[in-house]
OpenMM code with the backbone's topology and positions (N, CA, C; nanometers):
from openmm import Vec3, app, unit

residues = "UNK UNK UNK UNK UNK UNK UNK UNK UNK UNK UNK UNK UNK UNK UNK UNK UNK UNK UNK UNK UNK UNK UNK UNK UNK UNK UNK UNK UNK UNK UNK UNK UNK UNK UNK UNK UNK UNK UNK UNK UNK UNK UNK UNK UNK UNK UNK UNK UNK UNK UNK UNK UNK UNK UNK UNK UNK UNK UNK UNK UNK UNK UNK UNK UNK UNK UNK UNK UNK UNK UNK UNK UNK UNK UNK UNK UNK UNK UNK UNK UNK UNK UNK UNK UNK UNK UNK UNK UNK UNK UNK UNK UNK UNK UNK UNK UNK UNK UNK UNK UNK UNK UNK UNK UNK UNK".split()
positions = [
    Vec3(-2.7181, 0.6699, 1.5217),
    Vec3(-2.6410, 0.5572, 1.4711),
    Vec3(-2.7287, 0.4332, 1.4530),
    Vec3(-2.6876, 0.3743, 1.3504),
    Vec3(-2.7703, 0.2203, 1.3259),
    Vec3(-2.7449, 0.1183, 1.4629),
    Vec3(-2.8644, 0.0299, 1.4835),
    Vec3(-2.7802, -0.0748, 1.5756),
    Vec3(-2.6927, -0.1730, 1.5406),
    Vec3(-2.6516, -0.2377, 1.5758),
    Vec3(-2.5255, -0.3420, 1.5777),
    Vec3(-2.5782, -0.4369, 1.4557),
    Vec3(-2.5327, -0.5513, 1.3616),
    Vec3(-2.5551, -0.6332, 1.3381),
    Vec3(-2.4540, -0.7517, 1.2969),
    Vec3(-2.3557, -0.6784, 1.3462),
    Vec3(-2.2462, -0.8115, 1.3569),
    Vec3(-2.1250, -0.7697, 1.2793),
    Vec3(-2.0254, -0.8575, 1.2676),
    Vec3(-1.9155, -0.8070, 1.1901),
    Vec3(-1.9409, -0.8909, 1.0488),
    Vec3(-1.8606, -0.8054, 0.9708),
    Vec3(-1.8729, -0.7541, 0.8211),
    Vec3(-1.7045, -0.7554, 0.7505),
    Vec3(-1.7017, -0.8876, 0.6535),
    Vec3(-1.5347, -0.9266, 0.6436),
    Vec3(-1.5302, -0.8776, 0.4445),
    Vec3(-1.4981, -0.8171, 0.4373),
    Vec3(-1.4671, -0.7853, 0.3078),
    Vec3(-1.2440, -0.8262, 0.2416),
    Vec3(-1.2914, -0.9741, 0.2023),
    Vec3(-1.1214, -1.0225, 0.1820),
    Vec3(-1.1032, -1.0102, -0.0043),
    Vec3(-0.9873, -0.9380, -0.0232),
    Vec3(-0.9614, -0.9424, -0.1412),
    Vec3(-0.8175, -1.0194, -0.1547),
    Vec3(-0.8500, -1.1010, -0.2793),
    Vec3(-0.7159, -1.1466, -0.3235),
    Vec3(-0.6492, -1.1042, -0.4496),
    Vec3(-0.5754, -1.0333, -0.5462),
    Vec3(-0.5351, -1.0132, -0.6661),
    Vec3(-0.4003, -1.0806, -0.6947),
    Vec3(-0.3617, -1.1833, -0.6967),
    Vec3(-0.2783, -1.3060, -0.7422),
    Vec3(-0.2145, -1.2194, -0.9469),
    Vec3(-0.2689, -1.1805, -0.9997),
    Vec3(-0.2525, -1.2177, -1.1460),
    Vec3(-0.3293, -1.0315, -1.2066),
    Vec3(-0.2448, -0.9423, -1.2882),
    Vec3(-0.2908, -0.8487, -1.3104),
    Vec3(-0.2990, -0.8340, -1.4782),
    Vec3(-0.3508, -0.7396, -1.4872),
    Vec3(-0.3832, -0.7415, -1.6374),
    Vec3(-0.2812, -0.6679, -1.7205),
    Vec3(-0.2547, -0.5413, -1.5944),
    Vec3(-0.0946, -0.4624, -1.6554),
    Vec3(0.0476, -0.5435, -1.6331),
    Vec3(0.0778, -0.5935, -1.7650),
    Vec3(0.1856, -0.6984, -1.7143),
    Vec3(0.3160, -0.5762, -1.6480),
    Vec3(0.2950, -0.4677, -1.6066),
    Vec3(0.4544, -0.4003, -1.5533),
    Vec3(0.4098, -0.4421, -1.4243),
    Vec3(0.2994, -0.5288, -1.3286),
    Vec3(0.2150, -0.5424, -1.2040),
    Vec3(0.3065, -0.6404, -1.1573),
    Vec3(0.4513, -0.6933, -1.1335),
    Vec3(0.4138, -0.8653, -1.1100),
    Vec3(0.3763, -0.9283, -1.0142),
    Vec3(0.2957, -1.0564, -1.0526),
    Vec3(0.1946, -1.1147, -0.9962),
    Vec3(0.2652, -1.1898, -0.8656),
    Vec3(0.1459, -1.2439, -0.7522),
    Vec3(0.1965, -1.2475, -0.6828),
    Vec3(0.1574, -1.3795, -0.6017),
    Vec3(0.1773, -1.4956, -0.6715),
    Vec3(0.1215, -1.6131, -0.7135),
    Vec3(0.0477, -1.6457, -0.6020),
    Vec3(0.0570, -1.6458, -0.4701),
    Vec3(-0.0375, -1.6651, -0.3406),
    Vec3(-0.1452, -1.5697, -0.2709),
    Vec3(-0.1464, -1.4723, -0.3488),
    Vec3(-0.2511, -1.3863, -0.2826),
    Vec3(-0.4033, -1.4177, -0.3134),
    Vec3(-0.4574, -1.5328, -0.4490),
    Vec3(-0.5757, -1.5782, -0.4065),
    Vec3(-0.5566, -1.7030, -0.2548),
    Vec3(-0.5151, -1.7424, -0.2380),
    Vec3(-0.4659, -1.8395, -0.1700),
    Vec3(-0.5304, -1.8118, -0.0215),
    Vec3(-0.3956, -1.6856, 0.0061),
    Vec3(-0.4149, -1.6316, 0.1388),
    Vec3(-0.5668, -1.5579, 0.1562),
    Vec3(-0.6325, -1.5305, 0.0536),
    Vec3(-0.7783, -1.4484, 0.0968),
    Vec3(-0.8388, -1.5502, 0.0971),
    Vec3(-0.8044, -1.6820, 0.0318),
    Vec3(-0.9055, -1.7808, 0.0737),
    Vec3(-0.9020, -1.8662, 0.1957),
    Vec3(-0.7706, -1.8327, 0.2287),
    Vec3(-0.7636, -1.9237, 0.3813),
    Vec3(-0.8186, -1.8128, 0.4838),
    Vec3(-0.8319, -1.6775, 0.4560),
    Vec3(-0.8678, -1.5925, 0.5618),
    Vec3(-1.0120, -1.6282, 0.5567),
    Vec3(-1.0767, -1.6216, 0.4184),
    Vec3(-1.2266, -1.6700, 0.3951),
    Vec3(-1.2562, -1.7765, 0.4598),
    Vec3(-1.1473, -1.8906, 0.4816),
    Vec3(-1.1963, -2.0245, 0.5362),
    Vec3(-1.2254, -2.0014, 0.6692),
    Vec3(-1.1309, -1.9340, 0.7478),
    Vec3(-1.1500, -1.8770, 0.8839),
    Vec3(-1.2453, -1.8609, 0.9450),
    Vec3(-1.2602, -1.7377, 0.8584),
    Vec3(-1.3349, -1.5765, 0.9335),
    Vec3(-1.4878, -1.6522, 0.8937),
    Vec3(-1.5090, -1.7529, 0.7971),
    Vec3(-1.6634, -1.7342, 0.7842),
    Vec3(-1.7290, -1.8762, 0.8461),
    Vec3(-1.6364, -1.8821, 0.9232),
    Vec3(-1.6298, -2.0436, 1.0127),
    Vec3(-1.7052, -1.9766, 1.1495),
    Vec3(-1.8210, -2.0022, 1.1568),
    Vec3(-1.9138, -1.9548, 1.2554),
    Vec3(-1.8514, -1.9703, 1.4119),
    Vec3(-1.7668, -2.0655, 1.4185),
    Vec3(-1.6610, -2.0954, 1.5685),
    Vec3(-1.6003, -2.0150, 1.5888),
    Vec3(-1.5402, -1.9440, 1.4906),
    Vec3(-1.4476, -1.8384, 1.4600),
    Vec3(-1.4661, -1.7033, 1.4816),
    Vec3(-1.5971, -1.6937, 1.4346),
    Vec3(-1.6404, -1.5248, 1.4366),
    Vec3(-1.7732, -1.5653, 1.4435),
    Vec3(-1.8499, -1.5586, 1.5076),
    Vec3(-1.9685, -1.5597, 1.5617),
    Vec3(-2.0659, -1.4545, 1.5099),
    Vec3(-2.2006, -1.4637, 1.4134),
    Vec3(-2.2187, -1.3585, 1.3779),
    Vec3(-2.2056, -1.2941, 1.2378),
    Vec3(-2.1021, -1.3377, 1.1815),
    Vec3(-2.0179, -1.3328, 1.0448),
    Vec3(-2.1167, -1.4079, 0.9260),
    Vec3(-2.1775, -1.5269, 0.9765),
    Vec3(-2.2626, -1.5860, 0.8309),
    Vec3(-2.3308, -1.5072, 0.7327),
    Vec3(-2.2674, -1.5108, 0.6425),
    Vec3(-2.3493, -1.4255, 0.4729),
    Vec3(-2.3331, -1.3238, 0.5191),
    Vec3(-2.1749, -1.2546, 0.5932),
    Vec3(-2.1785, -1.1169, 0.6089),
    Vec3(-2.0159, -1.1576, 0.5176),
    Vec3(-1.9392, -1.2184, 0.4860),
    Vec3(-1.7990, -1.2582, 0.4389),
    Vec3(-1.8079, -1.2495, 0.3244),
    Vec3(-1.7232, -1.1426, 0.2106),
    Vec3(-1.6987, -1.1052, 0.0352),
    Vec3(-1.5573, -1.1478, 0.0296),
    Vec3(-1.5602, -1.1969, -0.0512),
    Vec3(-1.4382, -1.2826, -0.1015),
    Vec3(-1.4370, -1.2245, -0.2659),
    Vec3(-1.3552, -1.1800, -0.3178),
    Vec3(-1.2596, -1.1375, -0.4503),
    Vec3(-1.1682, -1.1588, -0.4537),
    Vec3(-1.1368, -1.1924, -0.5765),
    Vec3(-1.0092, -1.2925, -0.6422),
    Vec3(-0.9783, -1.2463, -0.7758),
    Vec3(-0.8579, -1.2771, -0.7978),
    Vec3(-0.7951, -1.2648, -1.0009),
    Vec3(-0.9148, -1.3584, -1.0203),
    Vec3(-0.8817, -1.4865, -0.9530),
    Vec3(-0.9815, -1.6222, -1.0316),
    Vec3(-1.0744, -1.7032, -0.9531),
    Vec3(-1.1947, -1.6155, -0.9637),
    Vec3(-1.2853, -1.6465, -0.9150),
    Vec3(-1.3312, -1.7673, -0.8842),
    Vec3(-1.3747, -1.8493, -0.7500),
    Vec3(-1.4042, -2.0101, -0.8010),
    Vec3(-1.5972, -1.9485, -0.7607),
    Vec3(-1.6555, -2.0198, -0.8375),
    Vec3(-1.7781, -2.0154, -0.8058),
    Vec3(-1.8571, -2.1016, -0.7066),
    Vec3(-1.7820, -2.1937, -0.6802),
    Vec3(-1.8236, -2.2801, -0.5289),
    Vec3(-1.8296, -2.2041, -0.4060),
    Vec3(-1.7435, -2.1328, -0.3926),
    Vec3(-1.7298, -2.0718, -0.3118),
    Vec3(-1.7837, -1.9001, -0.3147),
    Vec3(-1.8711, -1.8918, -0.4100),
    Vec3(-1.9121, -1.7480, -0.4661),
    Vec3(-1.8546, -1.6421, -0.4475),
    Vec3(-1.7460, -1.6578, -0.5256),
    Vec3(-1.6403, -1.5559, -0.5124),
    Vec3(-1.6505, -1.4795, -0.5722),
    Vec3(-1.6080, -1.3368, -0.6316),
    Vec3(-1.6516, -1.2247, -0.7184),
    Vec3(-1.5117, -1.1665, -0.7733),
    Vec3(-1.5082, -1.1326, -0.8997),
    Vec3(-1.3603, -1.1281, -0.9266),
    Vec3(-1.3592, -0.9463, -0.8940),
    Vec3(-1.1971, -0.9337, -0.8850),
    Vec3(-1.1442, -0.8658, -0.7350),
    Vec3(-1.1235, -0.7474, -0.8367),
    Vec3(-1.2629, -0.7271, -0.9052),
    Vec3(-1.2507, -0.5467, -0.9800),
    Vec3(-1.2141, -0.4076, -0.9067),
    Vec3(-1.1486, -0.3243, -0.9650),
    Vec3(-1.1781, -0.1694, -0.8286),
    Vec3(-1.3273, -0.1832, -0.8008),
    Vec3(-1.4248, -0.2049, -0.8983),
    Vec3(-1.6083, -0.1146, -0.8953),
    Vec3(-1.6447, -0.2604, -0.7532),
    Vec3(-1.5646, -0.4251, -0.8180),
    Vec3(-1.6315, -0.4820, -0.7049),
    Vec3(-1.5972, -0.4812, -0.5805),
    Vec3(-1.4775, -0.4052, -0.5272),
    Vec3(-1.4023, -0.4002, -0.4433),
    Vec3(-1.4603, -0.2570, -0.3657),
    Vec3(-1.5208, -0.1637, -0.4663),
    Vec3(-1.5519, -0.0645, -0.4172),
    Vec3(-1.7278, -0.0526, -0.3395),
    Vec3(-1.7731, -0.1474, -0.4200),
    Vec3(-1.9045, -0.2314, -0.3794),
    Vec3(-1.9050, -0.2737, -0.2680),
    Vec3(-1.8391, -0.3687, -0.2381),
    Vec3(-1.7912, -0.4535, -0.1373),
    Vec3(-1.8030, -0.4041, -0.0001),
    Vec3(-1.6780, -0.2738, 0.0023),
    Vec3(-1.6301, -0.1635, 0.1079),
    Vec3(-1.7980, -0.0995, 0.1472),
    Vec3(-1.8846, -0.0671, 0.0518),
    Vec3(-1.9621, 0.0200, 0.0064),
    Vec3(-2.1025, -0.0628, 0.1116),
    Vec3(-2.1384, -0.2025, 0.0856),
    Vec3(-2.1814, -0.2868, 0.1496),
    Vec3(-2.1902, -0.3371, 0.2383),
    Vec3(-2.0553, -0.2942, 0.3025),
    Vec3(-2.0050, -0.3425, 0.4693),
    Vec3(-2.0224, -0.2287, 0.5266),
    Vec3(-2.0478, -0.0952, 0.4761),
    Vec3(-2.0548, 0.0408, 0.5106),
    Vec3(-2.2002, 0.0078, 0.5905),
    Vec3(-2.2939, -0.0025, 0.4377),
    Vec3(-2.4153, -0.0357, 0.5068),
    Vec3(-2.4944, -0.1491, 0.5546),
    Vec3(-2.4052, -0.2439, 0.5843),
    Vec3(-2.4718, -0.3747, 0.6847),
    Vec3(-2.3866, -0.3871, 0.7876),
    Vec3(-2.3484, -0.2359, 0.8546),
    Vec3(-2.2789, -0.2481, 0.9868),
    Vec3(-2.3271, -0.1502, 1.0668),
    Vec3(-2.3647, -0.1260, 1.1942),
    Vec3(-2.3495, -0.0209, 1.2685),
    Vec3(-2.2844, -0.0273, 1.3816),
    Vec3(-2.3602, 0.0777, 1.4620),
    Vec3(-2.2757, 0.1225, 1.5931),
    Vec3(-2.1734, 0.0161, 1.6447),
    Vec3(-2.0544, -0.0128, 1.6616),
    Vec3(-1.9800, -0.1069, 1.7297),
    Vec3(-1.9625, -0.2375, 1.6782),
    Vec3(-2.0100, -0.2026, 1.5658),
    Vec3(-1.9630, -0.3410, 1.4933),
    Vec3(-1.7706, -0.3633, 1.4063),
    Vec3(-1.7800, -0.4815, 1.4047),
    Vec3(-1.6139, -0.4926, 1.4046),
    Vec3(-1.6116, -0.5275, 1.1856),
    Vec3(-1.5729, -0.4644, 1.1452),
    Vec3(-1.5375, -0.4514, 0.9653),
    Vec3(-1.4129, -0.5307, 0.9704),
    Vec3(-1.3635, -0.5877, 0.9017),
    Vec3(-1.2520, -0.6553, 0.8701),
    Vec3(-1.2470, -0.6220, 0.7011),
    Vec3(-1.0738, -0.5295, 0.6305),
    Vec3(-1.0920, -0.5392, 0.5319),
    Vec3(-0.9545, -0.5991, 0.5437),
    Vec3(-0.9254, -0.7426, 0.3880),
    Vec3(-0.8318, -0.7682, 0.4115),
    Vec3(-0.8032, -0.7621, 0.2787),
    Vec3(-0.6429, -0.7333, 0.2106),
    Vec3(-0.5955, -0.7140, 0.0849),
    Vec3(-0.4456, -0.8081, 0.0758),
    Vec3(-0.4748, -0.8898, -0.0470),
    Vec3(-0.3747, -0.9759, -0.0760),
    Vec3(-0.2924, -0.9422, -0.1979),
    Vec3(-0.1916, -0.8780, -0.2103),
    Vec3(-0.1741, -0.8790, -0.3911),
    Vec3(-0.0370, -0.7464, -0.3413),
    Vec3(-0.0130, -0.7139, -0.5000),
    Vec3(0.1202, -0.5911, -0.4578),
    Vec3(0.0716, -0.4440, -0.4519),
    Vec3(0.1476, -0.4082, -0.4293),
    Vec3(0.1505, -0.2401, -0.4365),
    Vec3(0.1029, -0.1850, -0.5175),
    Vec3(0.0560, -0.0647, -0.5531),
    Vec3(0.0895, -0.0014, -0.6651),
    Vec3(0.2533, 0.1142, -0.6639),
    Vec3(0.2716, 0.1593, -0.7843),
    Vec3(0.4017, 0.1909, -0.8180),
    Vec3(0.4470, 0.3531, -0.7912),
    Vec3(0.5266, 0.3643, -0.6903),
    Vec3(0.5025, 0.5144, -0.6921),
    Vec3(0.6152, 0.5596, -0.6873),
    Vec3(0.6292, 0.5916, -0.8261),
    Vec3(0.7979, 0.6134, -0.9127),
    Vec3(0.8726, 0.5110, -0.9048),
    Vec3(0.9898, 0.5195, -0.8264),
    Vec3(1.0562, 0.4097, -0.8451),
    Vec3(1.0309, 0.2880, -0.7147),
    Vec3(0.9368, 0.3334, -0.6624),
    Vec3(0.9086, 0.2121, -0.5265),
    Vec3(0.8160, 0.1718, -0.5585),
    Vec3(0.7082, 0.0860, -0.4766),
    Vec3(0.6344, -0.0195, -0.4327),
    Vec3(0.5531, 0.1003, -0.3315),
    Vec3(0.4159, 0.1288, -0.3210),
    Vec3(0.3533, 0.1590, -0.2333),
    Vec3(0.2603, 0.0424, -0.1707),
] * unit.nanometer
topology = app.Topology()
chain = topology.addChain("A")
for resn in residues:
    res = topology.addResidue(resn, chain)
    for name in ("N", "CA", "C"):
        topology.addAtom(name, app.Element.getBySymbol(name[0]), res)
């Protein structure tokens, strides 16, 4: 096993979709950005600096955010895979709706 190097926060927000049958879900960039404000607050999580991915419908670039694609989302997951080891704590967090499975909400 790799050694430790800290925890690894991968937050997605999807607020706004491209398939309009999706509807949007006007606070979910919001909430990944207040989790972002949190989690990458060194008081907070100790350890965490330039380990925190933030994706969004609408990306702000101040905050180097990455818009919240499957490939960048799958990146993301893919990245925290490998800048974590043995006993380290992953945080994935998802803001946005379901997808549709028949007549429900998954």
């Amino acid at each position: 096993p790799k050694p430790a190097a800290g925890p690894f926060v991968v937050l997605v927000g999807v607020g706004t979709f491209s398939d309009p049958a999706i509807k949007p879900r006007p606070t979910a960039d919001a909430d990944a950005r207040a989790m972002y404000d949190l989690l990458s607050d060194p008081a907070r999580l100790p350890g965490a600096e330039g380990r925190v991915r933030l994706l969004t419908s609408t990306p702000d670039p101040k905050r180097n955010e990455r818009p919240a694609t499957r490939e960048n989302v799958i990146a993301a997951v893919k990245e925290a895979r490998a800048s974590t080891g043995a006993g380290d704590l992953v945080v994935f967090g998802y803001y946005g709706a379901g997808a549709a499975a028949q007549d429900r909400t998954a």
